[in-house]
N, C-alpha and C positions, 0 to 999 in steps of 0.2 A: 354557493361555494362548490368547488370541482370535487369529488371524487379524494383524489387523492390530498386538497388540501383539509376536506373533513376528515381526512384521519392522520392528516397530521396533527389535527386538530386534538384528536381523542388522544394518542397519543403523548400528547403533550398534556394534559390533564391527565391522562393515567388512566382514561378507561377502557384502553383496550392495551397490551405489548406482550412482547416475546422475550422467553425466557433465554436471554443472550450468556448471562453472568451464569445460571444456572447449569448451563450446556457447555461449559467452557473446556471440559475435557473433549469434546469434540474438537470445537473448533481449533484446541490446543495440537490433537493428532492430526490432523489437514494442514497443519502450518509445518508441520513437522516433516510430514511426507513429503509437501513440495517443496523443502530448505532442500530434503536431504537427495531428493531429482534433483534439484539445481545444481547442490556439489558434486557431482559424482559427474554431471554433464560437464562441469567446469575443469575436473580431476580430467575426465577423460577426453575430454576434446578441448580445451583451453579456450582461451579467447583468441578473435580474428583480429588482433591488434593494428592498429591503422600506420600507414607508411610514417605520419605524424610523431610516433611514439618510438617505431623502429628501427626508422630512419630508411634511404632510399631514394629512388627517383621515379617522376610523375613525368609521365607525357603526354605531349596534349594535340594531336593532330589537328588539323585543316578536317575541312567538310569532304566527305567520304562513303565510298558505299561498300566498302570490306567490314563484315560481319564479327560482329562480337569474338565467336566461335575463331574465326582465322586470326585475329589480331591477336587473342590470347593464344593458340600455337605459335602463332611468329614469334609474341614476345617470350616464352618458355624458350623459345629455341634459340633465339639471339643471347639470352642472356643466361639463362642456364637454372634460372630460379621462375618460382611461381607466381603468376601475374594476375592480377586483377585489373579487369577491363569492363570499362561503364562505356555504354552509347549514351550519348548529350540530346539534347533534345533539335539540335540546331545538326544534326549527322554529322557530329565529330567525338573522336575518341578521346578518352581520360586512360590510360594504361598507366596502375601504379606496378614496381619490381622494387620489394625490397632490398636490401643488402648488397648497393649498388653504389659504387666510388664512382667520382669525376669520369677518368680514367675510360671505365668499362663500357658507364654513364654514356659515351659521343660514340663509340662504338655498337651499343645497342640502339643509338640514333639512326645510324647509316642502317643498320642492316632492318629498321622498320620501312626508314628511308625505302630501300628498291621491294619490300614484300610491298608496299603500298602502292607503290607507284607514284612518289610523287620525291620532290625536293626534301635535303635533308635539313635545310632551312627552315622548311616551313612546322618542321615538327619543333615543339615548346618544350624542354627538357627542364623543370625543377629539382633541383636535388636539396635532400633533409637529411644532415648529417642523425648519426644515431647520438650523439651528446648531448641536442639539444631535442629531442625525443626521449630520452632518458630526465632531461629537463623537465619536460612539459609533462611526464609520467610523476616525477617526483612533486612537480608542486600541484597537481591533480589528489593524491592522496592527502598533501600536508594540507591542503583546503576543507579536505573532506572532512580531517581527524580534527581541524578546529571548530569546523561546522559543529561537529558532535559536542565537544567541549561544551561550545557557549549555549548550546541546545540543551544541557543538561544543569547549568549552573542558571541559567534565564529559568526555568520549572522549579527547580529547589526551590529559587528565591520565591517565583511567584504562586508556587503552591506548593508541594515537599518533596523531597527526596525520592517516597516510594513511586510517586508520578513521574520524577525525572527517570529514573531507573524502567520501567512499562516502558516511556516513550522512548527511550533508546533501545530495549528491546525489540519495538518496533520496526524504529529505521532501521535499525542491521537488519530487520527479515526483510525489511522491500528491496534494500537493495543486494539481498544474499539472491533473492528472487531474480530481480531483473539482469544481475551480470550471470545469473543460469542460464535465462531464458535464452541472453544475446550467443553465450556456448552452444547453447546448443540450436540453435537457429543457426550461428555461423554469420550475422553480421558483423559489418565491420566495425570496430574500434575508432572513433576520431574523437578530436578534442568537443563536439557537439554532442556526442557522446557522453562525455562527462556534465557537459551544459544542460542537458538534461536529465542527467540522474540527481546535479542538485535542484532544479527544479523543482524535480519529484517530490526528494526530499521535506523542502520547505511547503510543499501542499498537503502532505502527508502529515506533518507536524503542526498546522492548520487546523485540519480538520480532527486528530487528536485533542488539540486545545480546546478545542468548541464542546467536547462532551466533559474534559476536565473542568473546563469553567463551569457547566452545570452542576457535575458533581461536587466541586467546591460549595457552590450554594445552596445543593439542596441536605447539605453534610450538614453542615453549621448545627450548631446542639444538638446534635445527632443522642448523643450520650445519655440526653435529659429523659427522652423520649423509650416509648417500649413500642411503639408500633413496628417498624423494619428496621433489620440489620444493614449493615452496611451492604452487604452484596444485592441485596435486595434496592437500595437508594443508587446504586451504583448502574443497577440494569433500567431503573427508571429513569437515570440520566443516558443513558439510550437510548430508550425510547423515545424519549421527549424532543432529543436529534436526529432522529432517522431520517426524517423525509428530509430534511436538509442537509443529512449529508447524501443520500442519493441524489438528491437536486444537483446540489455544486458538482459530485459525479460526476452522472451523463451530462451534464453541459458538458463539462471541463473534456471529456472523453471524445466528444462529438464532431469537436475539428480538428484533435489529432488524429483521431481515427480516420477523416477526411484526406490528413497526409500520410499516413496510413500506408492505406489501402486503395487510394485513391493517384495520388501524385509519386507514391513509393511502387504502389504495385500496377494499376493500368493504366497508368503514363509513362512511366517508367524512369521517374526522377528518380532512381538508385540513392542520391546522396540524402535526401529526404530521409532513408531510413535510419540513418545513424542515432538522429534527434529524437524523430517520433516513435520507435520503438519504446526507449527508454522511459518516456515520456507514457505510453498507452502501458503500458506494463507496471511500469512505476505506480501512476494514479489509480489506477484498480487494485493494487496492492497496497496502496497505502489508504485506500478507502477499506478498504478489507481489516488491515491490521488496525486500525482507529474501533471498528467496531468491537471484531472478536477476540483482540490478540491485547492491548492497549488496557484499555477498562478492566476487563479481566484480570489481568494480572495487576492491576493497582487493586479490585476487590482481595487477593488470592493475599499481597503482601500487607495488606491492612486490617487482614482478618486474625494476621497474627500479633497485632496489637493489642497488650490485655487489657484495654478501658473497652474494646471494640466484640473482643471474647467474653467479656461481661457483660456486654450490651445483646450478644447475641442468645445465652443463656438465660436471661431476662425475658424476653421475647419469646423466644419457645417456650420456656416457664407459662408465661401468659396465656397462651394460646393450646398450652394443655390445661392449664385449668378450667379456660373460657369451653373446650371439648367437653372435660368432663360436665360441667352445668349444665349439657345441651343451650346451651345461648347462642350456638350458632353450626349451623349444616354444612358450611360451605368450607373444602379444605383447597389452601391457598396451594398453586402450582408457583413457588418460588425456588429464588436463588439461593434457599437454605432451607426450605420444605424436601425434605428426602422420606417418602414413604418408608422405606424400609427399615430408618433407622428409627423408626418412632416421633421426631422431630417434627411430621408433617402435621401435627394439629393446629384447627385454624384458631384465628384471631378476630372475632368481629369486627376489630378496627380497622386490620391488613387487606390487599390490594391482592387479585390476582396478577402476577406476571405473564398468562399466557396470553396468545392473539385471539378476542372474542371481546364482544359485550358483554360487561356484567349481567349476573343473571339472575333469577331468584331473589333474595334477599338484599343483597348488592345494587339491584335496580330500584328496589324501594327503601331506602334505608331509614324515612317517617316512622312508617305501617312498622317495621321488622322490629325498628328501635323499642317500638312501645309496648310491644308482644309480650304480654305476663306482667308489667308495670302499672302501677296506679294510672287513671287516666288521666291527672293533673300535671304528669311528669313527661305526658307525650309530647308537646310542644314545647 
């Protein structure tokens, strides 16, 4: 077995993990810092919204050897507004100018017409009224806000409330993230654009479900039980999905990143970037918010559940009395063990949640169990 499927292995039996649930105030303030980069980059430099949206006219030259650089001055200058110019891979130009009527539209033809030197025929003029850019803007959002909707009534149903509620917490931070990121990058906006931030979305909410489904099942009579609290079962159904959800990850990151930085940036397919941005930003964030951001907050809102507050009280109860017997050395590093507050005493039944082999006592739990007990009682 490889390396890293043995510990997925471990992992997933619970003998080795990290204290994810327990650190959540961390991970809480890192999400928070980079919401609050993201608004202030979107406050202060807004989005590069695409000609699509704002409406406008597209040009599309013949094969050419007038430079990026000049074709954006001619077009600023024939038309009097700010132009975006892509080279094609075939040396021809793309120049979109927003806020451009029919009209102005054959006039800014002509005068690319003689800067290029060539027929004003041969240049391809599209024009996108702004109405149906305000269209295609409006049913972009209504798509989005039903995405959520059904996103949040599909989880109640199939598991409750406090989960749907975490998981749309979630999606608003990937994509509060990703339309920062495109601000402040300064790519452009087009309807691909959108194409993959729901994308994003629905992988994001993927790979949420997959640690929710664990913890649904490893929750079940939770109540009955005094060995872990909820935040404690809650970080172990993390663990148990780790390596799988970095697996699906980096695949899933691995050929966008290919367009990228690859056909976006040293090829220099420009339109390539609209999609795969959102798309690399996206899945790294929503692999992100399924671990630290997701789980978390379903332990944080179910902790204040009082069969869940009773179950937690119980269990530290336990685990101080099991201290005082001296019945057992080892003090658990959990998602509700807090040193300072007294609460950290262990539990011989309980699990450490840090990253390590058990150790001591924990590696032989025969030998440790039988330790001061009749020797008929050790097997």
């Amino acid at each position: 077995m490889s390396k890293l499927g043995d510990l997925g292995a471990k992992l997933y039996r619970g003998e080795v993990g990290y204290d994810f649930v327990g650190k959540r105030k961390i991970w809480y303030g890192i999400s928070i810092l980079i919401t609050i980069t993201a608004i202030v980059g979107l406050a202060v430099r807004g989005l590069n919204m695409g000609i699509e949206f704002e409406g406008g006219a597209v040009f599309n030259t013949p094969k050419t050897s007038v430079s990026v650089a000049k074709a954006e001055e001619a077009a600023e200058e024939a038309s009097g507004h700010d132009a975006l110019v892509q080279k094609l891979g075939n040396d021809t130009l793309r120049i979109q100018i927003a806020g451009v009527d029919t009209d102005k539209s054959d006039r800014i033809k002509v005068e690319l017409a003689k800067e290029f030197d060539m027929k004003a025929d041969d240049i391809n003029a599209d024009l996108v009224g702004p109405s149906w850019g305000e269209q295609i803007a409006n049913k972009a959002w209504q798509g989005l806000a039903i995405f959520m909707i059904l996103v949040v009534i599909y989880l109640a149903i199939a598991f409750e409330w406090r989960m749907a509620l975490a998981a749309l917490i979630a999606l608003i931070h990937d994509i509060t993230i990703t339309v920062g990121v495109y601000a402040l990058v300064g790519f452009e906006v087009t309807p691909g654009t959108v194409i993959g931030l729901l994308t994003i979305l629905g992988y994001s909410l993927y790979d949420t479900v997959v640690v929710f489904d664990s913890l649904k099942e490893q929750s079940k009579d939770l109540a009955k039980q005094t060995r872990f609290t909820y935040s404690e079962v809650a970080n172990r159904s993390i663990n148990s999905t780790l390596v799988r959800s970095i697996n699906t990850t980096v695949v899933a990151l691995l050929p966008v990143a290919g367009l990228l930085f690859i056909g976006g940036g040293f090829l220099g397919a420009g339109m390539l970037n609209d999609i795969s941005l959102s798309l690399f930003v996206g899945l790294a964030a929503g692999a992100y918010s399924s671990i630290f951001i997701a789980t978390p907050l379903v332990a944080d809102f179910k902790e204040t559940d009082p069969q869940m507050k009773a179950l937690k009280k119980r269990v530290l109860a336990k685990r101080r009395a099991a201290a005082a017997k001296g019945e057992s050395a080892e003090t658990p590093v959990s998602a509700d063990a807090n040193p300072d507050d007294g609460d950290a005493e262990p539990d011989e039944d309980s699990a450490p949640a840090v990253v390590g082999p058990r150790s001591g006592p924990r590696a032989q739990p025969t030998r440790n169990r039988g330790r001061g007990r009749p020797s008929g009682k050790r097997r």
